[in-house]
N, C-alpha and C positions, 0 to 999 in steps of 0.2 A: 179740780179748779175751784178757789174759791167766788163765791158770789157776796155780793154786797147788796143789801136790803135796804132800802129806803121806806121808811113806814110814816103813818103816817104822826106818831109820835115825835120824829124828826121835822122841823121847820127849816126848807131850804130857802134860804133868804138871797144865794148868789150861785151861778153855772158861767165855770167860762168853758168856751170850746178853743182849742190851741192845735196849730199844727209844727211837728217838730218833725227835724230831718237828722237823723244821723250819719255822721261821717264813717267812711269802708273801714271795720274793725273797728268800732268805735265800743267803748267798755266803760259803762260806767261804776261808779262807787259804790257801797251799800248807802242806800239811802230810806227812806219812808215822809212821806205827805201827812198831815194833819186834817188830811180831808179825801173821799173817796175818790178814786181814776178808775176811769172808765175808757180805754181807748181801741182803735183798729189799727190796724196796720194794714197799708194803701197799697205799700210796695214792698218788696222783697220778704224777709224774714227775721225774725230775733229770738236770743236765748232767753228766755224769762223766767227769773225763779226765785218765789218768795223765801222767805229763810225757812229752814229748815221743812221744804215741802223737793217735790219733785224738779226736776228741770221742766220746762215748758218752750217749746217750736212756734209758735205761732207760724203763720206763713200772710201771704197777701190776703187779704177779706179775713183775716183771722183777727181774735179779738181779746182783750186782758184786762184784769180787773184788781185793784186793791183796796182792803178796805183800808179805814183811816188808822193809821201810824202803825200802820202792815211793816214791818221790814223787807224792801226787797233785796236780795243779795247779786240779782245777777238782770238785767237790763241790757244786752249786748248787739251791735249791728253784726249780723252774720255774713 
């Protein structure tokens, strides 16, 4: 898994917290953020998988992370 460092080198000037629900089968794009994600998963489970890393399960209380302008290739409602 990777981990994401915030030091203190970094100036965090803005944090939002969001909550999203995905739809049954819901798959998205490759994408990547310009800023680090940090999330849990509340309910059910997701495939998760940075490019060119592992696939990743998370399950309910499980949790994911990317750092900034990570690729991830796989994001999926299971």
């Amino acid at each position: 898994m990777v981990t994401t460092m915030i030091t203190r080198e970094k100036a965090i000037s803005n944090i939002k917290i969001k909550d999203a629900t995905l739809g049954q089968k819901h798959t998205a794009p490759l994408s990547l953020h310009p800023f680090p994600v940090v999330g849990v998963i509340t309910e059910g489970n997701i495939t998760f998988q940075i490019e060119d890393e592992p696939v990743q399960h998370p399950k309910a209380a499980g949790k994911f992370n990317e750092s900034a302008n990570m690729r991830i290739a796989r994001f999926d409602n299971d």
